[in-house]
Every structure is written in C-alpha cells, then in structure tokens.
C-alpha positions, 0 to 999 in steps of 0.5 A: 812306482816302477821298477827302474829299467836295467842298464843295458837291457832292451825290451824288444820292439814290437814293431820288428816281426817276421816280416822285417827279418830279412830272408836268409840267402840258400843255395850253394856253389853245386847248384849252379849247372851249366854254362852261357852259350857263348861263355868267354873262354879262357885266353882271349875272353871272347865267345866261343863259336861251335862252327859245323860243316855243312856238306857241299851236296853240289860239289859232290855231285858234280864229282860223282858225274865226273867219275862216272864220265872218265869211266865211260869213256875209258870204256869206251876206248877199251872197246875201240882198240878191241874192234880194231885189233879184230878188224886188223887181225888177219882170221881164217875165212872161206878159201884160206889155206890154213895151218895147223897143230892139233890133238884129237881125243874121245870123250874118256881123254883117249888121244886119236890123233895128233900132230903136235910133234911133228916139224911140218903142221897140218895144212888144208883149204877152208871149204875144199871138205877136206877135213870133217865140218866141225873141225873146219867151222872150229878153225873158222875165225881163229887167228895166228897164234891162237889156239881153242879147244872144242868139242865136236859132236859125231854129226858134226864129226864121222857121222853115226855108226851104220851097221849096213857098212859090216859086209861079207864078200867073197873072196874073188877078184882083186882079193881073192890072193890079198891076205887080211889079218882080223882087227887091221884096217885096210884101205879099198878102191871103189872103182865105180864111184873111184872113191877109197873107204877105210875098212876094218876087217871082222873075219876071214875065211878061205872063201870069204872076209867080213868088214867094216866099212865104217869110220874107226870114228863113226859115232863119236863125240871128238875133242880137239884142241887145235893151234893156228899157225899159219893163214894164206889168203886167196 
C-alpha cells in the first residue's frame, strides 16, 4: 500500500535536465558598439556617403605652367622697354661736347672743387684731353639728367707725386723782379715746349725761389659726384 499522492504536488520529470533548459540570454545595451557603414541617417533613411576630394594634379599643373608663363613674359617686355629706353636715350659718346656740375673731393671728404653753384655748368669735348682721363671715361655713357658718383684713382687722375718736379732757379730773367709769396700757386710759361704748369712756391731768396711743379692733386684718389646736363653730338 502506498502513500497517496498530495494534491497538487509533482514529482519532477526526470527527463527535463540541464540540457532542456534554455540558455538565458547576456549581454546589454553598451555592448553594442559601432554603427553599419552606410547606416540610415536620421531624415531622409538613406545611407550616408563619405565622399572625398581627390586633388586634380592635372589642373594644378596646368595652372602652375600658366604662372610660370605670364611671368616670363612679363620678363620679358620689362626687359624690352629697357633696351629701348637705352638705345633711344641719347648718352655721351666720343667727340660729344658735354655739360656738366660737378664736386670734387679727397678721400677725408674735403671738398676740391665745385661748380655746383655756379649758373653756367662746366662744358668740355670728349677726347680733346681736356679734362683727366677718369673724369672723361666716368662721363662716358651718362645720359641727360643722370648723375654718378665715382672714384678716380690718382693714375687715372694727376698722376703720382714726382719729387723731380721740386726745383730751385735763380732769380734771373723773367723772374728776377716777380715777387713770389711762400705757399701761393703761380702759373708759369714754358716758352720751349709753349706749355704752362701750375707751381706752388716752397721758398724765396734774394737770389733764388724754390717750387713745386707738381699738381696740388698729384697722388690723390679724387671723388666726384658729377651731373649731366647737357649732351651736343657732332
């Protein structure tokens, strides 16, 4: 005899093991990372494009090479009305008769010479030795108007000091009744070679005068600064 079963009570089925159970499902929300490729966006549903630029290397070539052409020949033209400001602008050339201010000073910036005040500039012929053969070749090429500052060296200017020029003579002749102050310059004729010198005198004596024939310039660098003014062609 068995005990009777209690209502409602079940004894458990054997046949319902680990097995059978279902796995329960893991995982949450913050786990899911990331997004579809083309997700859908928010207005229209579609699938978003990422579009990127690709550089057109062919149209920036082609706009490099055009550059570099308007440049070159805006080089070009620059250069053009150069030349033919130069070749139809009158400059001063052999056998011109030139116009000109001018200041002459030494190497300390002791001013020589100047004509800069005066109403009437200074005229000359190219090639007629006029002038020292550094200011002559300075002038060379200048045009109207311009003006240039150069430094002539004493070869090019008055030549070196010679100290053979330093004489003594007697006071005979034309001198013998000239009255000469030590320190002033006097102008002498050479009848023989008809030539005149520029002399500075060194001493006097009764009986005799010393001086120096040399240039007050000899053996110095000269600085001028010369303006053109005028150029008369053959």
């Amino acid at each position: 005899m068995t005990d009777p079963e209690t209502p409602g009570e079940k004894t458990p089925d054997k046949k319902i093991t680990e097995e059978n159970i279902p796995e329960e499902k893991t995982g949450s929300a913050d786990k899911i990372t990331g997004s579809p490729e083309n997700a859908a966006d928010d207005k229209g549903g579609k699938p978003r494009e990422t579009t990127e630029k690709i550089p057109d290397n062919k149209a920036a070539g082609k706009q490099k090479n055009l550059l570099i052409a308007v440049g070159v020949a805006i080089i070009v033209i620059i250069a053009a009305l150069c030349a033919f400001v130069y070749l139809t602008t009158p400059v001063a050339t052999q056998g011109d008769v030139v116009s000109v201010y001018y200041t002459g000073a030494f190497d300390n910036g002791t001013v020589f010479d100047s004509n800069m005040n005066s109403t009437s500039p200074f005229v000359f012929r190219m090639d007629n030795s006029s002038v020292i053969p550094g200011f002559e070749e300075a002038v060379t090429g200048m045009s109207v108007n311009q003006t240039k500052t150069v430094t002539v060296p004493y070869a090019e200017a008055y030549g070196a000091y010679d100290p053979t020029l330093v004489q003594t003579v007697n006071r005979t002749g034309p001198i013998a009744n000239t009255t000469f102050v030590v320190g002033q310059l006097y102008k002498i004729h050479y009848k023989t070679a008809n030539t005149y010198s520029l002399i500075k005198i060194l001493n006097v004596t009764p009986e005799t005068v010393t001086w120096d024939a040399n240039s007050p310039l000899a053996g110095q660098n000269l600085t001028f600064t010369i303006t053109v003014v005028g150029i008369t062609k053959p």
